[in-house]
Structure formats: structure tokens, C-alpha cells
C-alpha positions in Angstrom: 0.0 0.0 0.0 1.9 3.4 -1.1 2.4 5.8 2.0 1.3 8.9 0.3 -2.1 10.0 -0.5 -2.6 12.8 -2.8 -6.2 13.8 -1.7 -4.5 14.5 1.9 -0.5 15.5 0.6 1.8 15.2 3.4 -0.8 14.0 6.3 -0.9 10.7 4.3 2.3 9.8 5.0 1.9 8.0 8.5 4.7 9.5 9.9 4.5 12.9 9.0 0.9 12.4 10.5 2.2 11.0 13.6 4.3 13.8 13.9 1.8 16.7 13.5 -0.6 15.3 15.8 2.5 15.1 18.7 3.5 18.4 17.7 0.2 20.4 18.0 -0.6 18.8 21.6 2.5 20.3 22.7 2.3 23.8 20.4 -1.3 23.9 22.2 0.7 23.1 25.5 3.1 26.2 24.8 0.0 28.1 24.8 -1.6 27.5 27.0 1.8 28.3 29.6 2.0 31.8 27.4 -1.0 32.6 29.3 -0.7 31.3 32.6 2.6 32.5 33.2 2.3 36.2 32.1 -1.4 35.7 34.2 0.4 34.1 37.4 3.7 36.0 37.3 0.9 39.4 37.0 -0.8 38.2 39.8 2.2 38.1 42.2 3.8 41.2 40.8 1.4 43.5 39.4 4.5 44.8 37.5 4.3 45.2 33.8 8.0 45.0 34.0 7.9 41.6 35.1 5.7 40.6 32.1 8.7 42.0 30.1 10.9 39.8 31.7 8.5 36.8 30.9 9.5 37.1 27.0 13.3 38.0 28.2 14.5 35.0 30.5 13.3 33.2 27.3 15.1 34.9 24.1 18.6 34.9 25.6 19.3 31.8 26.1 17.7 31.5 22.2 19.9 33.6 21.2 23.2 32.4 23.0 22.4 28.5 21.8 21.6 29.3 18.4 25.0 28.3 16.7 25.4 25.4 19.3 22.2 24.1 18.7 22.1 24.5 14.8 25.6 22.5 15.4 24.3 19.6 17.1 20.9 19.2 15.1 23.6 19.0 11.9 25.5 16.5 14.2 23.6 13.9 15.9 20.1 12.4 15.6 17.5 14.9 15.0 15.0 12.8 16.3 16.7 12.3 19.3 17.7 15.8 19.6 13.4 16.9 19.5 12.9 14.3 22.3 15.7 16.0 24.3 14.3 19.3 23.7 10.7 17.7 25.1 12.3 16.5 28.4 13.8 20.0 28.8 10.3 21.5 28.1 8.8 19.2 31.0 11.7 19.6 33.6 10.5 23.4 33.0 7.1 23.3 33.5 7.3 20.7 36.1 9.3 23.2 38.1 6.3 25.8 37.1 4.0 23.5 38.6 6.0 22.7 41.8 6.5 26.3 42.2 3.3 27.1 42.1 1.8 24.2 44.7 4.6 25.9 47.0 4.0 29.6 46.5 7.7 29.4 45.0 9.8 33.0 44.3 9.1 34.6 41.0 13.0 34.7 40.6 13.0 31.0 40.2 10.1 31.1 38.0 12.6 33.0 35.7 14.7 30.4 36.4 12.4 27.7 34.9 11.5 30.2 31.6 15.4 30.0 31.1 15.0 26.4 31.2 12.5 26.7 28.6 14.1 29.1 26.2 17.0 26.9 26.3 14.5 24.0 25.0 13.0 26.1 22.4 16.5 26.8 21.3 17.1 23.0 20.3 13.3 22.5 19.3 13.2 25.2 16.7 16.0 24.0 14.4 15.5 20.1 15.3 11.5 20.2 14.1 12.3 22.5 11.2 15.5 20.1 9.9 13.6 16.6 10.7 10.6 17.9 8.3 11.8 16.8 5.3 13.5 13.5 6.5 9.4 12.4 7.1 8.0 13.5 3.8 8.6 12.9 0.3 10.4 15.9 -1.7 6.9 16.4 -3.4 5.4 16.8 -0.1 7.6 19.4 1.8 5.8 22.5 1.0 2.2 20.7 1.5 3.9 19.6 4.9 5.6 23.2 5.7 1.9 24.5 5.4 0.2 21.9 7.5 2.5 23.0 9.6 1.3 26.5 9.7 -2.0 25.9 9.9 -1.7 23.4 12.9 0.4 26.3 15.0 -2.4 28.6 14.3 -5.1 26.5 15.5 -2.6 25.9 18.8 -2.6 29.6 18.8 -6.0 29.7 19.3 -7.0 26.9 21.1 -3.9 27.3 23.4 -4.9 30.7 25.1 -8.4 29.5 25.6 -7.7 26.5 26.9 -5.1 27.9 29.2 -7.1 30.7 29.8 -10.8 28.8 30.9 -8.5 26.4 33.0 -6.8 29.5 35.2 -10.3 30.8 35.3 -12.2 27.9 36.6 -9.5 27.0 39.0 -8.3 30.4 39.8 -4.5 28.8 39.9 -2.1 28.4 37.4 -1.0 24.9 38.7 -3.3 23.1 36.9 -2.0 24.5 33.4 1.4 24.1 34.3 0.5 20.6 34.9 -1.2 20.4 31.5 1.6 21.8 29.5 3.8 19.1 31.4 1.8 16.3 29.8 1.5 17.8 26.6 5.5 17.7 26.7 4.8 14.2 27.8 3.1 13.1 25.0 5.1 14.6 22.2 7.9 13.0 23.5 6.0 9.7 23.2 5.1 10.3 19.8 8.2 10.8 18.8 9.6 7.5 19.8 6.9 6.0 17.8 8.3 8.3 14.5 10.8 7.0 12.1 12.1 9.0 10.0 14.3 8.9 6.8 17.9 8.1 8.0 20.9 10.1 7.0 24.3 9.9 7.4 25.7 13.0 9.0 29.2 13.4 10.1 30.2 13.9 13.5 31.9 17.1 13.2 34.2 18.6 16.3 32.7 21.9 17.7 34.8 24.7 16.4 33.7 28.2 15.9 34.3 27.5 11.7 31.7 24.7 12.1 29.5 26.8 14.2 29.6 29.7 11.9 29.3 28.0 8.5 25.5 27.8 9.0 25.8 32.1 8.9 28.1 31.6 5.6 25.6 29.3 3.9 23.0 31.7 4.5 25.0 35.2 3.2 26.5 32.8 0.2 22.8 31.7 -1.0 21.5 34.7 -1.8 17.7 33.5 -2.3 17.6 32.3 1.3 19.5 35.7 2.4 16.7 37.4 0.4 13.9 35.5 2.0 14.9 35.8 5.5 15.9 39.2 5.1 12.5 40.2 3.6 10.8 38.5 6.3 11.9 39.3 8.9 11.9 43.4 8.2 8.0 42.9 7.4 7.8 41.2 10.8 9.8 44.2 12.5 7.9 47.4 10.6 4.3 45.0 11.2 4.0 44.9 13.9 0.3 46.1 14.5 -1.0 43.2 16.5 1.7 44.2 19.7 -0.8 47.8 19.8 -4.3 45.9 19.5 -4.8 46.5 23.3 -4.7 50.2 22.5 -6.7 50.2 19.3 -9.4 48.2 21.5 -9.8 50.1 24.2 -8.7 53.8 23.5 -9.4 54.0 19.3 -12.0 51.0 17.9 -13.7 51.4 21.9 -15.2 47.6 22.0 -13.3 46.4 25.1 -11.9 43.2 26.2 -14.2 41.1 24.0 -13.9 43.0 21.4 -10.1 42.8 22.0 -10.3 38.9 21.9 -11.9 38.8 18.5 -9.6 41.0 16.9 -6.2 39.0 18.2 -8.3 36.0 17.1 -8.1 37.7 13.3 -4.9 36.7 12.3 -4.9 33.2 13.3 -8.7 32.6 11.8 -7.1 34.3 8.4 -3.8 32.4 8.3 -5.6 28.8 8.8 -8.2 29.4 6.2 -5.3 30.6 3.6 -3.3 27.7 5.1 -5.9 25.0 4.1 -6.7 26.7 0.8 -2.9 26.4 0.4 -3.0 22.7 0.4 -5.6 22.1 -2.1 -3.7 24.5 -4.4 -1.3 22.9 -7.0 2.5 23.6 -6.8 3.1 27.7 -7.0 4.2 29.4 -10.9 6.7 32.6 -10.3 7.0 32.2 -6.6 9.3 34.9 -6.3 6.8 37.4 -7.5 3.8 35.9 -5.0 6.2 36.4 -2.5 6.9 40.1 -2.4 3.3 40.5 -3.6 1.7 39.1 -0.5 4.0 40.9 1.5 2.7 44.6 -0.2 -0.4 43.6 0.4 0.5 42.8 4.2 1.5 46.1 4.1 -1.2 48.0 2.8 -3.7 45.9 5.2 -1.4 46.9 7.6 -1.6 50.5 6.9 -5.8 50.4 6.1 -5.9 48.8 9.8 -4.0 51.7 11.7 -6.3 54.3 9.3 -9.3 52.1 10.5 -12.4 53.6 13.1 -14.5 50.4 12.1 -14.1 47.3 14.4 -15.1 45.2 11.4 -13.0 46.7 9.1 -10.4 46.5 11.4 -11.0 42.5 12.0 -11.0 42.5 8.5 -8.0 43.9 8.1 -6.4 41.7 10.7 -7.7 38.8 8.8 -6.2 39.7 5.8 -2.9 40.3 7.2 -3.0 36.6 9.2 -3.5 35.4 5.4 -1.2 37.2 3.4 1.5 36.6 6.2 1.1 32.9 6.1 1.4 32.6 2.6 4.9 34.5 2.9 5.7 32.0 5.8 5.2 29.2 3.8 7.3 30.3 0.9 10.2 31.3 2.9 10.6 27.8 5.2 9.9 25.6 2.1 12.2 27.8 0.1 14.6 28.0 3.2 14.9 24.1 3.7 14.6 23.1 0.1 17.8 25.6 -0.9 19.9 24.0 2.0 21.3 20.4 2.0 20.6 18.1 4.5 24.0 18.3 6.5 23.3 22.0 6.4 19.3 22.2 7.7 20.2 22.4 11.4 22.3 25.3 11.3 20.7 26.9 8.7 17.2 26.3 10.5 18.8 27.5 13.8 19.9 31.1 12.3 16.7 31.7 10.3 14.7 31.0 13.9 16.7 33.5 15.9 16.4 36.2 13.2 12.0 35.6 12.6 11.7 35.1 16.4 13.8 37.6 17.6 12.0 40.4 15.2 8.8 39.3 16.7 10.2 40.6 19.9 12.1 43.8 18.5 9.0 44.4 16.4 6.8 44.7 19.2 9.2 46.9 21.2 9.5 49.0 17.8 6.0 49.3 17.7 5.8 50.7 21.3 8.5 53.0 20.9 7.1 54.7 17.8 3.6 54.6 19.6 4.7 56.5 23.0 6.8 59.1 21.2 4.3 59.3 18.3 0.6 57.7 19.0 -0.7 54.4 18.0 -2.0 55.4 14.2 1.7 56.7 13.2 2.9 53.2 14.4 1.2 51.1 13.0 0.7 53.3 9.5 4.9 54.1 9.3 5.3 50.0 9.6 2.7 49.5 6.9 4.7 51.7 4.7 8.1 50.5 6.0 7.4 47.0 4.8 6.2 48.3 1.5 9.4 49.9 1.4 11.0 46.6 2.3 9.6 44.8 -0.3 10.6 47.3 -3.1 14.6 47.1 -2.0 14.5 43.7 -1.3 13.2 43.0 -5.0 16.1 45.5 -6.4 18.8 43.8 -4.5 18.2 40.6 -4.9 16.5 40.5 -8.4 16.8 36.7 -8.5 14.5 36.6 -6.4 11.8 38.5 -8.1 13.0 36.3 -11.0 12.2 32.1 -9.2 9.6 30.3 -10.4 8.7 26.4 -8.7 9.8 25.8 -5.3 9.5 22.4 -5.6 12.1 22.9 -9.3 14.7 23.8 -6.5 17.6 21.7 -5.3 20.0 22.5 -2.6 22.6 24.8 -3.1 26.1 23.7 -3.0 28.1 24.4 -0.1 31.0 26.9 -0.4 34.5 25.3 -0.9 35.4 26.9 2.6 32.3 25.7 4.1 32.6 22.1 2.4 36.2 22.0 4.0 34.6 23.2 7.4 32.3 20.4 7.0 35.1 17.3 6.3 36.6 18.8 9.2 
């Protein structure tokens, strides 16, 4: 019996399937600890400083492990290197939980989110670079957009999980607990995957190996592009860091009205997402690119112009759609570019750039919004990453110019990386 099925793409190869269903317990896990610890760390504090420190404790050690982790993903199992990112994740929220039964300090809270950056800096490059080791070549881009659209339904069903559970029980302990299991389970799935084996080399750490994943990257110039463009739009758009204000002080519809409109982008992205995977394989997919990412822009900019709740939901929507369409270009474009010995590295820098301009965006966004208001923002980051767009397509025309993903093969590795490599 063949493995694949072409009405479902990549969820009808068992193992792919076996791995989505793993990964969006624990995505939905994540969530839900998103909101209890920002709700329980709040509660102890009332400090919006220490809600800053929530997302803090967790980049650094992101971006200190990036090169190490990239390193080791290219190195040893990958498998084995997800389940090992899972047992960090529980040991975290295990301490959460025991924390929380004790009335524990918030410093060691902290403690435990460093514990969890530090998995999310192996888990990142590890899920990214096993992807195509479960999935057949024709498959990858179906399976990088199932992947989307699962992450935005954990996006959605996280927060109200997490959210109902802190509210019935009035304690955080309970999602903690749930987040632990979720880890829990993931990690049990993924003893059940098998994936595609490959034979890496065990490569000594040296700081040529750890940096040839940044001179793959600024050597192929279509993954530079891509990553580049991305992550700029994700800086300048940063509208959904302000929706608080826009509820309360601009659109005046209040906390519910506040819930619907974060709930926009998500709701957008997954019903482009499944559209996505009835849709056959993309024609000049350079040019749908930096098209979707204009128009990402000028939703951007209609939504900060906005005094309409639904146009501004609408808005929202659209820019949840047109976004996911960008972020399924760039990953399938990202992995399929990069050869297999490269993909953890590779997959380790491009998560550090995209996640860390989530961050900056949001702080970018503030910034402009306290010494400007809220409308200049959001408007100036509309037109920023139309801006963006425009240079990115004059300096890298080649990428204006690609067609197929799925016509792509990896590039080759530098001579001075493929030395680095034999080393």
C-alpha cells in the first residue's frame, strides 16, 4: 500500500501524520503556559515590567544557543535531539508546577523560563530540519503549510484552553500541569516516528563549524533574500503588539472586542493555510512572495487608518493570510535551498532572526507609539514594509526572478564551508 495520498498530501504519509498530531498537543501546550505564566507572574507582581521579563528570560538563552544548537541538530540524531528538547520542556514546567503548589519565588520562576528558552532553542532547528526526513520531496511545501496551519489552531486553542482552566480554578498549577503532559506526550510520539535516516558526520565543535550555517546563509543569496524580507516585514508590522490600545482607547469595543480582533490573524492564516493545500504547486513564486507581502503592508496601513471594528477584524484577517502565505514560501524555500547536512544550522539562524523580530517588532512598535501615537505606528510600519519589499526585489532580483519551489535543489556548499564540513 503506497504511504502517500494525494487527496490528503503530506498527512498521508503516516509518519509525518504522527508527527503533527505530537506536535500540535505540545504547540497547544506552549500556549496555554504563554498565558498562565504572564497571568500568574501578574498576579504576584502587578508589575508590567515583570511581564517583560517573561519574554526575556526566554530569548537569551535562544539567542546564546543558536550556533550550538544548529551544530548539534547537523551533528547527531535529529530525532533524538526533538525528544531532548521535550524533556527540557517538562523539567521546566514541572518546576512551574511545583513552584506554584509551594508559593515558589518569582526569581525561580525566571529560572524555569530559562529552562524553557533553552529547549526552544534546540526544538526550533530540530522540528524545522527533521521535516523533510518524514516526507517525500513532493510533499515538503504541503507539509511546511500543514505546519502552519496546525500552529495557528494551537494559537487559538492554546490561550483558551489555558485561559478557561486559570479561570475555573483560579491557579495556574493546573496549566502548568497540563503543559507538562503535553511535553509528555510529544515525547512519546516521537519514539513511535521514524524517519528517513541520514548519514551526518560527527563534526568537532569549532567556531568554523559553528559559523558555516551564517556563511551558507550570506552565500545563497535567495535564502539571504527571503529571510531578510521576512523578517523586516515582521519588524515594521508589527500592529498586533498595539491591538490593546486600538481596542480600548481607538475602535472602543473592550476586552471582547479585543479577543476577536487578536483571534483575526490566526482565523485568516488557517483558512489561507488550508486553501494552500488544495492548491497545486506555486508558478513565479518569487513574485507571490513580495506581492503578498505589499499587500501585508497596505492591510497593515488600512488597519492603523481604521475607526470600524469590522474593518479592522478584517484587516487583521487579511494580514494573518497574506502573512502565512509569505511563511510558507520562505521555510519551504529556506529548507529546500539547504542540504541536509546543512538544515540544522541553517534552520537555527533563520529561527533566531524571525523570532527575535517578533520581539524587536513589538518593542519598535511601542517606541514609535509612545513618542508618536498608535496610528503613526502602525501606518509608518505598513509603509516601512512596503518599502522593504521594493529594496529587497532591487537587490536581490533573482529573487523576483524564481519560479517552482519544488524545481529547486539545494545549493552547493562553499568550498570553505565544504572544508569546514570534512573537518
Amino acid at each position: 500500500m503506497p504511504d502517500i495520498s494525494p487527496k490528503y498530501g503530506a498527512l498521508g504519509e503516516k509518519n509525518f501524520l504522527l508527527f503533527s498530531v505530537g506536535s500540535l498537543i505540545a504547540m497547544i501546550g506552549r500556549q496555554m503556559l504563554t498565558v498562565a505564566i504572564g497571568w500568574d507572574i501578574y498576579e504576584k507582581t502587578n508589575s508590567a515590567m515583570a511581564l517583560g521579563y517573561i519574554g526575556l528570560a526566554q530569548l537569551i538563552p535562544v539567542v546564546l544557543l543558536t550556533l550550538p544548537a544548529g551544530h548539534i541538530v547537523d551533528t547527531y540524531d535529529r530525532r533524538k535531539v526533538l525528544i531532548a528538547s521535550q524533556i527540557i520542556n517538562a523539567l521546566a514546567t514541572a518546576g512551574l508546577f511545583a513552584l506554584a503548589l509551594t508559593h515558589g519565588s518569582v526569581a525561580a520562576m525566571y529560572g524555569c523560563l530559562v529552562l524553557v528558552g533553552i529547549g526552544r532553542a534546540f526544538n526550533s532547528p530540530a522540528n524545522a530540519a527533521l521535516v523533510p526526513q518524514l516526507v517525500s520531496e513532493g510533499n515538503f511545501t504541503n507539509a511546511v503549510t500543514w505546519g502552519s496551519i496546525l500552529f495557528q489552531a494551537a494559537a487559538i486553542l492554546g490561550p483558551a484552553i489555558g485561559g478557561m482552566m486559570i479561570g475555573l480554578y483560579r491557579n495556574a498549577a493546573p496549566v502548568y500541569l497540563a503543559d507538562f503532559l503535553c511535553c509528555v506526550i510529544f515525547w512519546i510520539v516521537l519514539t513511535l516516528v521514524k524517519s528517513r535516516p541520514l548519514d551526518l558526520p560527527k563534526r568537532a565543535v569549532s567556531l568554523r563549524s559553528l559559523a558555516s550555517g551564517l556563511e551558507f546563509v550570506w552565500n545563497t543569496k535567495m535564502i539571504l533574500a527571503a529571510i531578510t524580507l521576512d523578517m523586516f516585514a515582521v519588524l515594521f508590522g508589527g500592529a498586533v503588539a498595539l491591538l490593546p490600545i486600538f481596542a480600548k482607547d481607538i475602535l472602543h469595543v473592550g476586552p471582547s472586542g479585543l479577543g476577536w480582533l487578536q483571534t483575526a490573524p490566526s482565523l485568516g492564516a488557517i483558512l489561507v493555510g488550508f486553501a494552500l493545500t488544495r492548491m497545486p504547486a506555486f508558478r513565479n513564486t518569487g513574485k507571490w512572495l513580495l506581492w503578498t507581502v505589499i499587500c501585508f503592508g497596505i492591510a497593515t496601513i488600512v488597519f492603523g487608518l481604521s475607526r470600524n471594528f469590522w474593518l479592522s477584524f478584517s484587516m487583521l484577517f487579511l494580514i494573518g493570510g497574506f502573512d502565512n502565505v509569505s511563511v510558507v514560501i520562505r521555510q519551504a524555500l529556506v529548507q529546500l535551498r539547504t542540504p541536509d547536512e546543512m538544515r540544522g544550522r541553517v534552520s537555527a539562524i533563520n529561527y533566531v532572526f524571525i523570532g527575535t523580530s517578533n520581539e524587536l517588532g513589538g518593542f519598535e512598535s511601542g517606541l514609535v507609539a509612545s513618542l508618536v501615537n498608535p496610528v503613526f505606528s502602525v501606518v509608518f510600519g505598513g509603509f516601512a514594509t512596503i518599502l522593504t519589499v521594493i529594496a529587497t526585489g532591487l537587490i536581490w532580483p533573482e529573487l523576483r526572478k524564481l519560479d517552482r519551489l519544488d524545481d529547486q535543489r539545494p545549493a552547493q556548499p562553499t568550498k570553505e564551508i565544504s572544508t569546514t564540513l570534512s573537518s
